[in-house]
N, C-alpha and C positions, 0 to 999 in steps of 0.2 A: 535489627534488620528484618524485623518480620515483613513491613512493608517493599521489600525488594521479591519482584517474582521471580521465579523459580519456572523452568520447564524441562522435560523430563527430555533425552536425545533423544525420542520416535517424534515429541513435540518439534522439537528443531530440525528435525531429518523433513520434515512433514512443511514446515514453513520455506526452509531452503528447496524444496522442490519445486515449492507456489512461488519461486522467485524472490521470498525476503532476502536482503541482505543484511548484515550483520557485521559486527567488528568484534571478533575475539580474542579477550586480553589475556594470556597463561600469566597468573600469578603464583605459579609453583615456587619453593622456595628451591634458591640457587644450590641445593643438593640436590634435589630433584632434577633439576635443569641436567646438574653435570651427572648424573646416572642416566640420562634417556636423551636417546636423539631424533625422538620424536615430538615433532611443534605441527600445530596444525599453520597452514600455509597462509601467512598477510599476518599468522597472529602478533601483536605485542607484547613481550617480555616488559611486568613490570616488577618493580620488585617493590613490596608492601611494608619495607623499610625505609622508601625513599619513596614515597606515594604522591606525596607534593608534589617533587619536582618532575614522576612521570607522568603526571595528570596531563598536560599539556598535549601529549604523544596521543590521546585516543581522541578520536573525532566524535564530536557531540551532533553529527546526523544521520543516526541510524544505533536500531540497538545495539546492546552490550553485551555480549556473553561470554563471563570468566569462567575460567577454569583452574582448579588446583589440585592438590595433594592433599 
């Protein structure tokens, strides 16, 4: 996966000010989910054992930005 980029949150803090939008997918794993009730807001829940069939759920016009545990 070396070829997936990487930006650090001052990078993203910095673009979302310049107006980019973005689609952030939490792929915490569902322990993680049920200890914290904190999601950032529009994200999608997917879960990376059933990756297939949540592919469909992220929209392919505008970037990606996961986050996990």
């Amino acid at each position: 996966m070396s070829d997936v980029p990487r930006i650090t949150t001052d990078e993203l803090k910095e673009r979302m000010q310049q107006g980019e939008d973005f689609t952030f997918v939490d792929v915490r794993n569902p322990q993680a989910w049920t200890e914290s009730d904190v999601m950032l807001p529009g994200a999608i829940r997917v879960r990376l054992s059933n990756l297939e069939e949540d592919l469909p759920r992220i929209p392919r016009n505008e970037p990606i930005v996961t986050y996990c545990t």
